[in-house]
N, C-alpha and C positions, 0 to 999 in steps of 0.2 A: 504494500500500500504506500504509496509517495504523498508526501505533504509538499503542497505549494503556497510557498507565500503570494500574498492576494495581492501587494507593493508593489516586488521586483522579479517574481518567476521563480524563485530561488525554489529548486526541488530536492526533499530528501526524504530516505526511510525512516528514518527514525524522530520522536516526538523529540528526546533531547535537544540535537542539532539544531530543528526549528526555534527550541527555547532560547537558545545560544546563539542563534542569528538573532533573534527578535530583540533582545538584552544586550548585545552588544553597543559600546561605547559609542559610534557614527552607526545610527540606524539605517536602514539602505530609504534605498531614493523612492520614493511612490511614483514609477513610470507607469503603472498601470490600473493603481487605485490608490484614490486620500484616504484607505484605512489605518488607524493607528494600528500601531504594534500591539497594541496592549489591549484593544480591541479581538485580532488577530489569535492573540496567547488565551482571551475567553473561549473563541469557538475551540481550539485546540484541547478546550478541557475535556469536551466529549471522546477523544480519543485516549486520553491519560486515564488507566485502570488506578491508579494510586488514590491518595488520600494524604493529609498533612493530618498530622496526633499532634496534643496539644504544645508541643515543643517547637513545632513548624519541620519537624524531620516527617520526609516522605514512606508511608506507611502503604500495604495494599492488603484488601479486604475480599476473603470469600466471599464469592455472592450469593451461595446457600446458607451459611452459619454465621458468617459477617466475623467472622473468625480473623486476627491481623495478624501481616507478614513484614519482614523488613525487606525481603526478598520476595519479586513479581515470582521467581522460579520456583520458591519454597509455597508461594499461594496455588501455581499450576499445577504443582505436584498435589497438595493437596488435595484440591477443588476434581481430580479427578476421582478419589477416592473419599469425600465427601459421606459423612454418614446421614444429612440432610438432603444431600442431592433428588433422593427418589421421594421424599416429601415437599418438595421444591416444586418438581412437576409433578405432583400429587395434587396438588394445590392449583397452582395453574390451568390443568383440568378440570379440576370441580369449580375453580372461578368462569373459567369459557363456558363450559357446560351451564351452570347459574344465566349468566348472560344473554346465552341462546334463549334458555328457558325464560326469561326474563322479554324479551324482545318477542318469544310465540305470543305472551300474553299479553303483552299491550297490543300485537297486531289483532287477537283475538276478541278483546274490549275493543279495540277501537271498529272494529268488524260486526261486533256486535250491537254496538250504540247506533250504528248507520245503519243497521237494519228496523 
């Protein structure tokens, strides 16, 4: 996946680099858009799996048990073996499933008030 900055075309793999272009000391030129940097480094959060803990040190969290890692690699390992994982989408199912059922029945009120 390549991140581009929205500025100057500037393209890389990894979220770091991008942080490290954006932060640096002469920011680059906006030849292709007036976005700020700092602007830029908010959209970028949606691709950062991390977290800051109250110290401001970069932290990353299961997304089944919400369980912390100091290490993205120590979370991956984990999250595969997850004892939440199968209640995770356990859940997720019976929330869709809820929703469908939810959605028959208002079509079915509202189907029935028009008749």
């Amino acid at each position: 996946m390549s991140i581009i900055c929205e500025r100057c075309q500037y393209s890389t793999d990894e979220i770091s680099n991008m942080y490290r272009h954006l932060n640096r000391k002469k920011p680059c030129k906006s030849t292709f858009s007036n976005i700020s940097p700092i602007e830029i480094m908010n959209k970028l959060k949606k691709y950062d799996k991390s977290v800051l803990d109250y110290n401001g040190n970069r932290v990353y969290k299961c997304k089944y048990c919400e369980k912390i890692f100091k290490l993205n690699s120590s979370r991956c390992t984990h999250q595969h073996n997850c004892k939440f994982k199968e209640y995770f989408f356990k859940i997720q199912e019976l929330t869709n499933t809820n929703n469908d059922l939810k959605n028959q029945l208002s079509n079915y009120t509202n189907e029935s008030n028009n008749v």
